[in-house]
C-alpha positions as CSV (number, residue, x, y, z in Angstrom):
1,X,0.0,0.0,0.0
2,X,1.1,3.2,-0.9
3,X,0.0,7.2,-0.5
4,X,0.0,9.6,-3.0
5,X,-0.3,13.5,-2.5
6,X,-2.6,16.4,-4.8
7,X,-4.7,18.6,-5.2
8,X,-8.9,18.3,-4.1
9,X,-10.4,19.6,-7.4
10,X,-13.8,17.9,-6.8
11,X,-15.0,16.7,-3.7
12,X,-15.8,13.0,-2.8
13,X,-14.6,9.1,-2.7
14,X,-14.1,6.9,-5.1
15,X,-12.7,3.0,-4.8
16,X,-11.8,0.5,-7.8
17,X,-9.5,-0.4,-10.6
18,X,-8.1,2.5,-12.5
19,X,-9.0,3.1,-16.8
20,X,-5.8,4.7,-18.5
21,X,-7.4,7.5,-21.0
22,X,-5.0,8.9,-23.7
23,X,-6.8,12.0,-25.3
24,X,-6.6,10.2,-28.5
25,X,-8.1,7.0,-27.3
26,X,-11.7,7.1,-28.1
27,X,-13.7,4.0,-27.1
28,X,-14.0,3.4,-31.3
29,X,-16.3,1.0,-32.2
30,X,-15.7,-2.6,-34.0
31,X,-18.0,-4.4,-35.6
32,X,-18.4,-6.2,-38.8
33,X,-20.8,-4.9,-41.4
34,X,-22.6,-6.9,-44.3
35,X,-22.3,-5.7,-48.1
36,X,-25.7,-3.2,-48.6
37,X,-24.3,-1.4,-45.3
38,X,-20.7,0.1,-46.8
39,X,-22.6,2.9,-48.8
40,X,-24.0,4.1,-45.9
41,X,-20.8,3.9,-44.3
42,X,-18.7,5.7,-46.8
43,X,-21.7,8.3,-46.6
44,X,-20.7,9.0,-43.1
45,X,-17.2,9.0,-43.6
46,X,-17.9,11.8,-46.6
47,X,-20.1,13.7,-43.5
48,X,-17.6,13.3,-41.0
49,X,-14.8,14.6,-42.9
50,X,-17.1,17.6,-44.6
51,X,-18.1,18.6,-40.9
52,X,-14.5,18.6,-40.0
53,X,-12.9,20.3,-42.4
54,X,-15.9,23.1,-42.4
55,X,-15.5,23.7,-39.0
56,X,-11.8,24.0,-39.1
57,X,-12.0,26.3,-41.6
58,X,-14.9,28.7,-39.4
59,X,-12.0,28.3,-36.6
60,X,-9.5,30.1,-39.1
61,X,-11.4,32.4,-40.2
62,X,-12.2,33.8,-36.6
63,X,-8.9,33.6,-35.3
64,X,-7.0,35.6,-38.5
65,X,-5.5,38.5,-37.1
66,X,-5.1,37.1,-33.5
67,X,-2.7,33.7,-35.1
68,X,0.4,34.6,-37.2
69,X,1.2,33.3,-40.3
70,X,3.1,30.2,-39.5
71,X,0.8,29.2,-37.0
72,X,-2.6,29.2,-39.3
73,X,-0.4,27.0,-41.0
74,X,-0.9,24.7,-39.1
75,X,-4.8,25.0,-39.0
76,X,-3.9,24.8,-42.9
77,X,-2.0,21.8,-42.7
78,X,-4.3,19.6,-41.0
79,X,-7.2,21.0,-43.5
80,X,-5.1,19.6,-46.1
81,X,-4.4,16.2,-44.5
82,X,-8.1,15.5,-44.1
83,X,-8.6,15.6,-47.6
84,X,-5.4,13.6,-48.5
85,X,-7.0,11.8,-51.4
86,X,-5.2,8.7,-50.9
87,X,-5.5,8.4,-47.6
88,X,-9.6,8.5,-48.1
89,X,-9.1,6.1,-51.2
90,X,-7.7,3.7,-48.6
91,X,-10.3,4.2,-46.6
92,X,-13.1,2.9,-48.8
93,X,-10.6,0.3,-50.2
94,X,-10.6,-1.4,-46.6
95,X,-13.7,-0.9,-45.6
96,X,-14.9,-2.9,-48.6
97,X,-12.1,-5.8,-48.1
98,X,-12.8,-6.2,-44.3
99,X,-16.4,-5.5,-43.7
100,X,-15.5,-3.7,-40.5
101,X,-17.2,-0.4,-39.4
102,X,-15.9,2.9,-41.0
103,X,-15.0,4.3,-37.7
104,X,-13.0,1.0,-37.1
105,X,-11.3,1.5,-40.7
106,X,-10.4,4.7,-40.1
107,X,-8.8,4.6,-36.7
108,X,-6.6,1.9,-37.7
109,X,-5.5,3.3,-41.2
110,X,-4.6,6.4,-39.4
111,X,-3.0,4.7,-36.0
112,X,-0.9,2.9,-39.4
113,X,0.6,6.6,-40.4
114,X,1.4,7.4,-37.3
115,X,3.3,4.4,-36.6
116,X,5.0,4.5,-39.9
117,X,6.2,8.5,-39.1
118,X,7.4,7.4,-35.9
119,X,9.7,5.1,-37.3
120,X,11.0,7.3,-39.6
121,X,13.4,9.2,-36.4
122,X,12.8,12.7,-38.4
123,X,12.2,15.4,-36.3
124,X,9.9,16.6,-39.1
125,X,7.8,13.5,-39.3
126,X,7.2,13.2,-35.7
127,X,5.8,16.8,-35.7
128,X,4.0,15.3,-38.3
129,X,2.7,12.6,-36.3
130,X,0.8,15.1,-33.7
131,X,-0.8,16.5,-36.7
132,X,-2.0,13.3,-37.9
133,X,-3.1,12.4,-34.1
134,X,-5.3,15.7,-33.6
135,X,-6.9,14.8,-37.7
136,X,-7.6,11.6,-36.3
137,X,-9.4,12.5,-33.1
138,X,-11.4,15.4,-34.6
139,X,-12.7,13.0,-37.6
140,X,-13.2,10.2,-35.2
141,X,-15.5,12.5,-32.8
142,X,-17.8,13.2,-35.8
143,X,-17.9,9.4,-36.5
144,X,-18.7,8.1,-33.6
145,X,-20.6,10.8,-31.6
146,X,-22.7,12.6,-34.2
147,X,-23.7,9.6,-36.0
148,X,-24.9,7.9,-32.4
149,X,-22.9,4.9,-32.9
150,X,-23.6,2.2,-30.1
151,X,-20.5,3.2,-28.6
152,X,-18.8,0.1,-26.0
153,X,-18.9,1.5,-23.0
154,X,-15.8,1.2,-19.7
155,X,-16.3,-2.5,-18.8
156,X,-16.0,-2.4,-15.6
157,X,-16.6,0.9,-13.0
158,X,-13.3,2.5,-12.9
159,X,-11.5,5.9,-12.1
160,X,-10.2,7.3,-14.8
161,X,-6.5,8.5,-15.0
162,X,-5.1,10.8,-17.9
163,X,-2.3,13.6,-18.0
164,X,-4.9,16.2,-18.2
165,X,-8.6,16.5,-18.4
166,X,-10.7,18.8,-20.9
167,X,-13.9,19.8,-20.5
168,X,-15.3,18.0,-23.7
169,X,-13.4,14.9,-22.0
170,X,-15.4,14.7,-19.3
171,X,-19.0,15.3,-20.8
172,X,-18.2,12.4,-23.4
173,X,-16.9,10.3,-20.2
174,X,-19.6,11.1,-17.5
175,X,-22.2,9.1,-18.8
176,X,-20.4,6.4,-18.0
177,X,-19.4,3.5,-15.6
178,X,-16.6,6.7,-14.3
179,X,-16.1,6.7,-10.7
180,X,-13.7,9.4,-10.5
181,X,-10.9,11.4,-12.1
182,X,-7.1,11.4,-11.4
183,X,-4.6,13.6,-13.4
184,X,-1.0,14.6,-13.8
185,X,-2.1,18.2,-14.5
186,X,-5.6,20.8,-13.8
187,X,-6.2,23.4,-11.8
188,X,-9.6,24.3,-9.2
189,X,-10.7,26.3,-11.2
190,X,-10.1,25.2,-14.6
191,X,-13.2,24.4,-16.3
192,X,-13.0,20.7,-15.7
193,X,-13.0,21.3,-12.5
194,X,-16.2,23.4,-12.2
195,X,-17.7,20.5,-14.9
196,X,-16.6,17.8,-12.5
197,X,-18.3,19.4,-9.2
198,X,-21.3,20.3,-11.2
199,X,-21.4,16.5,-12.0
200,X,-20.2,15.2,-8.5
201,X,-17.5,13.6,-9.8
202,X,-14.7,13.1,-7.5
203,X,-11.4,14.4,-8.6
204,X,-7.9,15.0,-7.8
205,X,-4.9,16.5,-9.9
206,X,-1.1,16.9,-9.3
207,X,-0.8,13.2,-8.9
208,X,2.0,11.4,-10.2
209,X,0.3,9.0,-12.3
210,X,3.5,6.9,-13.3
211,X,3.3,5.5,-9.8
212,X,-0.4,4.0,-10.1
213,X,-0.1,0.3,-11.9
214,X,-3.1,-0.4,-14.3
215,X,-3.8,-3.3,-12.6
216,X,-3.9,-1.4,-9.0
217,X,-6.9,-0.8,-7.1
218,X,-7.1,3.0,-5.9
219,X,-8.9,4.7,-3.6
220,X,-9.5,8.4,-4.8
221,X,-9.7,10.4,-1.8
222,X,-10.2,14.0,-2.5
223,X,-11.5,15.2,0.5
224,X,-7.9,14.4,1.7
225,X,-6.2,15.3,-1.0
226,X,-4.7,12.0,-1.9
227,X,-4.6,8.4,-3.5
228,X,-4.1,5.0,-1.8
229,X,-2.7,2.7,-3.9
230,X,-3.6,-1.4,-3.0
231,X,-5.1,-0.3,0.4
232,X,-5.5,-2.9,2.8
233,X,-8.8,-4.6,3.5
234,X,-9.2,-3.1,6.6
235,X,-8.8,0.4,4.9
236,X,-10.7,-0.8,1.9
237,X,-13.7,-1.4,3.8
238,X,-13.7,2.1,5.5
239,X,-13.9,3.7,2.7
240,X,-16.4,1.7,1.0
241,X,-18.7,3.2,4.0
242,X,-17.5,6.7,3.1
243,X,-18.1,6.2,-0.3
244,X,-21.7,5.0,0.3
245,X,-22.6,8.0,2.4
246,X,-20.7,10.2,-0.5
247,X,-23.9,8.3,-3.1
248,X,-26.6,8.7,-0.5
249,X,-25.6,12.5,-0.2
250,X,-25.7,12.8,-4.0
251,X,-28.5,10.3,-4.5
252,X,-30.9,11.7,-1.7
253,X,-30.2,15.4,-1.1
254,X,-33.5,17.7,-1.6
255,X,-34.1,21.2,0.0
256,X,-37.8,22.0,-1.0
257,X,-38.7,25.7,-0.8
258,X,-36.3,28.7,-2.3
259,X,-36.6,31.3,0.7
260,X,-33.5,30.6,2.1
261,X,-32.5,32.8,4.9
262,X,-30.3,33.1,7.9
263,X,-31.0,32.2,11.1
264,X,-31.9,36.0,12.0
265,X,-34.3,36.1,9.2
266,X,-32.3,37.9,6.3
267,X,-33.0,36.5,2.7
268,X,-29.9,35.2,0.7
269,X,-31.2,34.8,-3.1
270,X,-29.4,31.2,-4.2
271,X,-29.1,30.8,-8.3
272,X,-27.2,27.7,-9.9
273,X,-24.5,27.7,-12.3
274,X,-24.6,25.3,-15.4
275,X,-23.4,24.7,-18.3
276,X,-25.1,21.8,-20.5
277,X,-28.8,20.2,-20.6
278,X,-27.7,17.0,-18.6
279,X,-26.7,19.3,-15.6
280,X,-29.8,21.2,-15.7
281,X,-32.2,18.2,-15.1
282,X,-30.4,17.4,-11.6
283,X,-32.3,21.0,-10.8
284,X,-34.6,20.9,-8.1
285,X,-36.4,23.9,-9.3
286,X,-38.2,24.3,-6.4
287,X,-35.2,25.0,-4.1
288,X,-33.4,27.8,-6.1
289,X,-34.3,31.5,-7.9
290,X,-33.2,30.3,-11.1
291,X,-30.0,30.2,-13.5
292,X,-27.5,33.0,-12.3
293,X,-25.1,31.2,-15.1
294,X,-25.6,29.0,-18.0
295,X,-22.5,28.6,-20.1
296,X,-23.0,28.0,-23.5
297,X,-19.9,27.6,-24.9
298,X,-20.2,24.2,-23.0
299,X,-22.4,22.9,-26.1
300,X,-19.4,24.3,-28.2
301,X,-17.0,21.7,-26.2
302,X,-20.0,18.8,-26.7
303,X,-19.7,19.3,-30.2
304,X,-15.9,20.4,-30.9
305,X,-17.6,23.0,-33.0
306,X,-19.5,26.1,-32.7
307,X,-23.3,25.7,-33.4
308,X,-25.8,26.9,-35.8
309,X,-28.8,28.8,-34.6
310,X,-31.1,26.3,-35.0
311,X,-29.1,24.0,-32.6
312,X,-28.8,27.0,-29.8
313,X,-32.2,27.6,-30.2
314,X,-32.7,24.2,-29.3
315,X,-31.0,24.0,-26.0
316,X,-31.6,27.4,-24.3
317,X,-35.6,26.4,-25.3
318,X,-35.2,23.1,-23.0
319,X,-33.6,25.1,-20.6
320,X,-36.1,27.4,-20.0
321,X,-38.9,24.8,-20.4
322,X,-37.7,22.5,-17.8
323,X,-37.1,26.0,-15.0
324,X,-40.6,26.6,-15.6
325,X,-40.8,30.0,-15.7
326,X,-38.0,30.8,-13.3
327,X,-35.3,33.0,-14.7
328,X,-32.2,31.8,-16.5
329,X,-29.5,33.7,-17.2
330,X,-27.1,32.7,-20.5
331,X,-23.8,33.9,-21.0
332,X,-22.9,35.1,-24.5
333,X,-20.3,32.2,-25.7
334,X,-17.1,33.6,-23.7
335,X,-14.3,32.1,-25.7
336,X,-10.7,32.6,-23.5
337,X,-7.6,31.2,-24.4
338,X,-8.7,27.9,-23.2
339,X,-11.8,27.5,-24.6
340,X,-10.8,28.1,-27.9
341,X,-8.1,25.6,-27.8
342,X,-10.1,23.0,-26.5
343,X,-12.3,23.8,-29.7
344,X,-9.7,23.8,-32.0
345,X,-7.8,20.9,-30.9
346,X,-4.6,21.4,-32.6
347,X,-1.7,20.2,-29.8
348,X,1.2,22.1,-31.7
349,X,-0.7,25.3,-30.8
350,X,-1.6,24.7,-27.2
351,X,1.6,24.7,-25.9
352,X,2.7,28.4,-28.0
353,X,1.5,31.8,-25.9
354,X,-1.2,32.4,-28.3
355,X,-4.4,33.6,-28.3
356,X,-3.9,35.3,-24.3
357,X,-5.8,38.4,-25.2
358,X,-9.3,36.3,-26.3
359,X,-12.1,36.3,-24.8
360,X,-15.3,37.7,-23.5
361,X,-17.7,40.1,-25.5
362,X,-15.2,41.9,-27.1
363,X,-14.1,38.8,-29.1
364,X,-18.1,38.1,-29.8
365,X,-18.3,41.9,-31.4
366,X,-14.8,41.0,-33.5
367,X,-17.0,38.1,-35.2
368,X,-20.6,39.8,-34.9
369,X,-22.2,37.0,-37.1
370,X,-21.3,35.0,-34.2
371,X,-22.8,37.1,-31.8
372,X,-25.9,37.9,-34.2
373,X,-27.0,34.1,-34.5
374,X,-26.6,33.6,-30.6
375,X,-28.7,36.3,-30.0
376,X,-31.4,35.7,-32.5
377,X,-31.6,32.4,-30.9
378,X,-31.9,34.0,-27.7
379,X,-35.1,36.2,-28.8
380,X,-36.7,33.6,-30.9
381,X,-36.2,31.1,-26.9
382,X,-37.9,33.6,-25.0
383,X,-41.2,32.6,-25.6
384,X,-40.2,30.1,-23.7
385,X,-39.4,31.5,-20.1
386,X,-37.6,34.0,-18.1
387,X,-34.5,34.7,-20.0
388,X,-31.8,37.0,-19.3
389,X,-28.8,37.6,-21.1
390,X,-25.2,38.3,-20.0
391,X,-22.3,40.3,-21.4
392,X,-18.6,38.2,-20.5
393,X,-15.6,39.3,-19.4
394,X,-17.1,43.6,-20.0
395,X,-14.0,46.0,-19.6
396,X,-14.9,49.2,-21.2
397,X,-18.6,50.8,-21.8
398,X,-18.6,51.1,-25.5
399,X,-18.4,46.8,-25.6
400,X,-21.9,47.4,-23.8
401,X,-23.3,50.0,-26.2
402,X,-22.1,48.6,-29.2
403,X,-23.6,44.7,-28.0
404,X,-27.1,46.6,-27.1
405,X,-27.0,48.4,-30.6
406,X,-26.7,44.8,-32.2
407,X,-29.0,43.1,-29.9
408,X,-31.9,45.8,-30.7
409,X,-31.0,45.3,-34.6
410,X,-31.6,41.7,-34.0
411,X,-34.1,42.1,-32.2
412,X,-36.2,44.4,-35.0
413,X,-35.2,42.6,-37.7
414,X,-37.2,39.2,-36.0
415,X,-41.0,39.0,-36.1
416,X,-41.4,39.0,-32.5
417,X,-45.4,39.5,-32.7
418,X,-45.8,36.3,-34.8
419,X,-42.6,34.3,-32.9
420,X,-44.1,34.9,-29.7
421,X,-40.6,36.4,-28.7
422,X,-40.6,38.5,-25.3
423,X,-39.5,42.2,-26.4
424,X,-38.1,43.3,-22.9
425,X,-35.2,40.4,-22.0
426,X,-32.6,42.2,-19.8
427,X,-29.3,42.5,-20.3
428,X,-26.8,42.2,-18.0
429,X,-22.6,42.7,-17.4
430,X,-20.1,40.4,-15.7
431,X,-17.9,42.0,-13.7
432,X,-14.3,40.0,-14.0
433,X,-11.8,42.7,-14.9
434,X,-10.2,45.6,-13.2
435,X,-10.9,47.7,-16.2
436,X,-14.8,47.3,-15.0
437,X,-14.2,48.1,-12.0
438,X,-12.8,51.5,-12.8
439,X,-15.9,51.8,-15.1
440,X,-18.4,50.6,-12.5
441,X,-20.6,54.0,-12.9
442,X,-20.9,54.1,-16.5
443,X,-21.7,50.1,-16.8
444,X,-23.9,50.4,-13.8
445,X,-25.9,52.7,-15.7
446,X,-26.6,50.9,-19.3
447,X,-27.2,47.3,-17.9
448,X,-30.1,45.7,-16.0
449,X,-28.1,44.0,-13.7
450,X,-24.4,43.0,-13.0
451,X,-22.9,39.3,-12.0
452,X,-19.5,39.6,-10.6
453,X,-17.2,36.6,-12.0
454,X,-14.5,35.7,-8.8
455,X,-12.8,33.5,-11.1
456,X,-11.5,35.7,-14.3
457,X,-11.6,38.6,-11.4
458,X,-8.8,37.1,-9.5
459,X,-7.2,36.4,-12.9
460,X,-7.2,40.1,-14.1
461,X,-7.4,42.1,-10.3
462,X,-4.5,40.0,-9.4
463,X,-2.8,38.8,-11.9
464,X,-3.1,35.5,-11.8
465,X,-3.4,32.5,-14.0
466,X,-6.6,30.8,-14.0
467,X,-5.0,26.9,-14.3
468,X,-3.4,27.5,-10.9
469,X,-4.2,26.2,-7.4
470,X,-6.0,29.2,-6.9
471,X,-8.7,28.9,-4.4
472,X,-6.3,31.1,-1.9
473,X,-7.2,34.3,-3.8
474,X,-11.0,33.5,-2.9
475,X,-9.4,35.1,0.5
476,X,-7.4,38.5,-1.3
477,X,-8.5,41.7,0.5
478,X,-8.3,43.2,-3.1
479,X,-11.1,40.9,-4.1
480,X,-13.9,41.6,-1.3
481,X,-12.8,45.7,-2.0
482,X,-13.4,44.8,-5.4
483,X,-16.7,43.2,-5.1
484,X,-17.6,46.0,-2.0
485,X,-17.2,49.0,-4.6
486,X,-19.4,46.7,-7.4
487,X,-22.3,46.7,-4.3
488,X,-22.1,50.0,-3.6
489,X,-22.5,51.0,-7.3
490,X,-25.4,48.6,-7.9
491,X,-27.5,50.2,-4.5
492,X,-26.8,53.8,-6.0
493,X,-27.8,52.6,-9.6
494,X,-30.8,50.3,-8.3
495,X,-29.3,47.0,-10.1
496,X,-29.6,44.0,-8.9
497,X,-25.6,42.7,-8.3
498,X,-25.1,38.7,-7.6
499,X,-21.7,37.0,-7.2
500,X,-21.4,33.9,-9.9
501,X,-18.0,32.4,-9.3
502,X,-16.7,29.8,-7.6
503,X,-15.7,32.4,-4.4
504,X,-19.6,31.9,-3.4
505,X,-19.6,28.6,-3.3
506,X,-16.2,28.3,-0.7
507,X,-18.0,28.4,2.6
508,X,-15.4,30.3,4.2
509,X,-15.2,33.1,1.5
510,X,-19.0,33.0,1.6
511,X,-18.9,34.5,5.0
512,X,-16.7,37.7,3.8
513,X,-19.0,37.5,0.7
514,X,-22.2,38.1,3.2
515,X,-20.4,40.4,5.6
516,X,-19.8,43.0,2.7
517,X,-23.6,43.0,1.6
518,X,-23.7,40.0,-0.9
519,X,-27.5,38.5,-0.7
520,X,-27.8,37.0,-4.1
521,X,-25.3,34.4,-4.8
522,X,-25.2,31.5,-8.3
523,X,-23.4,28.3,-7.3
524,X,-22.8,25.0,-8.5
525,X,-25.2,22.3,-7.8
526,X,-23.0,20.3,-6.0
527,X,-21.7,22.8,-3.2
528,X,-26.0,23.5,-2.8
529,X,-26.2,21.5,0.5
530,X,-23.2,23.1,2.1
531,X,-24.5,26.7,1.3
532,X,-27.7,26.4,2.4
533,X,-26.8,24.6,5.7
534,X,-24.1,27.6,6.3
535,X,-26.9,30.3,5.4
536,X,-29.1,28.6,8.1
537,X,-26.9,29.1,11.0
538,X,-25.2,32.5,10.3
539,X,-26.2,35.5,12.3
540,X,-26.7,38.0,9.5
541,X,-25.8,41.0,11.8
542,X,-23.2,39.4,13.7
543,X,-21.5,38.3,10.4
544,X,-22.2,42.0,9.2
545,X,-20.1,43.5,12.1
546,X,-17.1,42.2,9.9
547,X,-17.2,44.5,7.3
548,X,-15.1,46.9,8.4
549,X,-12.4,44.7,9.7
550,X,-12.2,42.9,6.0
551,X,-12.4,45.9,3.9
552,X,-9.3,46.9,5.9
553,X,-7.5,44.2,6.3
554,X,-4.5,43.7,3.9
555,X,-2.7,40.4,4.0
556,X,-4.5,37.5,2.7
557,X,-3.0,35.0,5.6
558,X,-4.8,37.5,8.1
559,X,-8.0,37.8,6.3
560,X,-8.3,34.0,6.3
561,X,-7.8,33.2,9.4
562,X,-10.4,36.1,9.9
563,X,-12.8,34.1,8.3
564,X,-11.8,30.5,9.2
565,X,-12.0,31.9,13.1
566,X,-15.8,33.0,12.4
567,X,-16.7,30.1,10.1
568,X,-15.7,27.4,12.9
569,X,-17.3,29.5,15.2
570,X,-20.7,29.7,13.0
571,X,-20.6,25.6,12.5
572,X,-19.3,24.8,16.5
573,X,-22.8,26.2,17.4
């Protein structure tokens, strides 16, 4: 038996044999097909590589100007590889010699290349070799997800272990037999790791995964911060009790009613966060205000592409369908550094300083097609529910007048009357950057309301990098001034101000968050329990008396054990 340390990115408990994912290895089907089924086949090959190379080629044109030359060549590159004409020749050569599955045929023909370049010992054809790899994985996603192949599933209940996790990763991976995630590298709060506490899904990175054996049983403790190799039985059987009370907690948990207050009567307004229609249906509706944040650039990461307005149209109308009425707040697609990547899927660039300065709704307005067909799709959903729309990542005012020009164009150029549409949807600004808070009057006065993002805020207030171990920052004095100055403005300005990052949902930063005048708060599903059980034993004016000492407290060690002193006082009693 052996202990290894890292860090908590999801809570929970987790026991059984470990799955090895490479990002490459897809769970590809194989099976055998008869004659009169190859033309279909070959007709989804034609698809696949068609939907492929188009949406390559949308990436490209979006990103010219913010890539240099020699790296859109390497967008190019790949665009010309999936068309290699003898390489498809092949294809249909095989798949009517073997009878096997296009999917099948492909992965193999192409796992063949890359064997073949890595023989060679050129530098030039292994850098080939990555660019035959990414090709690979982006065909093989449209072959095997968008045609709804009967994809085998992980045999056996396992915890997955990879170097890193993306977010598209994990939604292909959750709906199955996963019981947890271990991984070389990710940060809290990455977007994998807000995905894998929305889902419940224990995980833990920084681990050396060399040490862990594929044929090891593992306990996945994240609550600890670390993973037993071969435990004991005696161990073993400990933890199997933790991990049932970990299901029961998921399985079980329901807080009916949405008025949740303090123990002294004051009303704290509790939204969720989400980001993709599976998430959504865990809802209790009847236990929270709404959707303080839907991410749609999650259904970008389902897809590996960015969709049509039909398709948008099609999942903000389920959303608001299934909250019945209660409000739901979508992001505008908010496309950082990160996100895009993920998107574009091309290795060779991930590891270059590209593409630092994208983001938010200042990218959106750069590509206003973009930004036209999301919001048509917004207006032509609102006949559906409550909708409310929010501006990402807002710096500077003009991003807000020039986003409310468009939306009003959009909006008179759609036949609301006939549509049914709702002609009064607000709009609202996320507060992440210092450059808002500078502008705090000026955006308090053009918006409906304003959501205050802790997680790019610590990025831009304090300079930090968002795949770090960053939860300390939820603790910065610069961040509850920050927030302080963005309450004040909304009271003056009558707007409603909430706090949608993953600050609200840290118990302990909660309490600073709620001494300073936060009462409307969007969380993740899974930190629900723990929220409302704080809320319910706080003192409101007790925990008010604070303010003063916070707002004026400047090292972060000092301010924490500030809060840690009150919050073990608050649960003690």
């Amino acid at each position: 038996m052996k202990k290894l340390k890292g860090h908590k990115i999801s809570p929970g408990v987790s026991i059984g044999p470990v799955y090895y994912v490479e990002r490459t290895n897809y769970l590809v089907p194989r099976t055998y097909i008869k004659n009169d089924e190859i033309p279909l086949e070959i007709l989804k090959f034609r698809k696949a590589i068609g939907k492929a190379i188009t949406e390559l080629t949308e990436l490209k044109s979006l990103l010219k100007g913010k890539l240099r030359d020699d790296q859109l060549q390497l967008i190019d590159s790949q665009l010309v590889a999936m068309a290699d004409e003898e390489m498809i020749k092949e294809v249909f050569r095989r798949i009517r010699k073997s009878k096997k599955n296009i999917a099948w045929v492909y992965h193999e023909i192409m796992t063949e290349y890359e064997n073949m370049l890595k023989n060679t010992g050129s530098l030039y054809q292994s850098e080939r070799v990555i660019d035959i790899n990414d090709i690979k994985r982006r065909v093989l996603h449209h072959l095997i997800f968008n045609e709804k192949y009967n994809l085998p599933k992980i045999q056996t209940p396992s915890i997955v272990i990879c170097e890193r996790m993306s977010p598209s990763d994990l939604i292909h991976l959750h709906d199955q037999d996963i019981l947890g995630v271990i991984t070389r590298y990710g940060g809290f709060d990455s977007h994998t790791g807000i995905l894998a506490r929305a889902l419940n899904i224990p995980y833990i990175s920084g681990v050396d995964i060399d040490k862990i054996n594929e044929n090891s049983n593992v306990i996945l403790d994240a609550d600890n911060e670390q993973v037993i190799i071969d435990p004991d039985p005696i161990l073993e059987h400990e933890y199997q009790e933790r991990r049932k009370k970990f299901i029961t907690k998921i399985k079980y948990f329901r807080v009916e009613g949405e008025e949740h207050k303090t123990k002294d009567g004051k009303q704290i307004d509790i939204y969720v966060n989400a980001g993709f229609f599976e998430e959504v249906k865990l809802i209790n509706i009847s236990s929270v205000k709404g959707i303080g944040l839907f991410r749609t650039e999650y259904i970008c990461f389902e897809k590996n592409a960015i969709p049509d307005e039909d398709e948008q149209f099609e999942l903000y109308t389920k959303v608001l369908l299934h909250m019945k009425g209660k409000p739901v707040a979508f992001r505008v697609f908010d496309f950082g550094r990160d996100k895009i990547l993920d998107i574009l899927d091309i290795t060779a660039l991930k590891g270059m300083e590209v593409l630092e300065d994208v983001g938010g709704v200042r990218f959106m307005l750069e590509n206003p097609s973009l930004l036209v067909t999301q919001f048509r799709s917004f207006i032509r959903a609102s006949k559906n529910g409550e909708i409310r729309i929010l501006l990402p990542l807002v710096s500077k005012v003009d991003e807000i007048d020039a986003s409310i020009k468009l939306f009003r164009k959009v909006m008179n150029e759609t036949d609301c009357k006939s549509l049914g549409c709702r002609t009064d949807i607000p709009i609202g600004a996320m507060v992440e950057t210092k450059t808002a808070i500078e502008n705090l009057e000026e955006i308090a006065k053009r918006v409906d309301f304003m959501s205050i993002g802790t997680n790019d805020l610590a990025v831009y207030l304090l300079g930090k990098g968002r795949d770090e171990y960053m939860i300390k920052n939820h603790y910065h004095p610069e961040m509850f001034r920050a927030i302080k100055k963005v309450v004040e403005v909304g009271k003056t300005h009558k707007k409603p101000v909430y706090v949608c990052g993953e600050m609200a949902a840290d118990p302990i930063s909660l309490i600073g968050l709620i001494a300073i005048g936060i009462d409307s708060i969007s969380i993740n599903l899974s930190a629900f329990k723990t929220v409302v059980d704080l809320i319910s034993r706080i003192s409101f004016k007790e925990v008010r008396k604070m303010e003063k000492l916070i707002l004026s407290e400047t090292n972060i060690l000092s301010l924490y054990k500030i809060l840690k002193a009150k919050y073990d006082e608050i649960m003690s009693n």
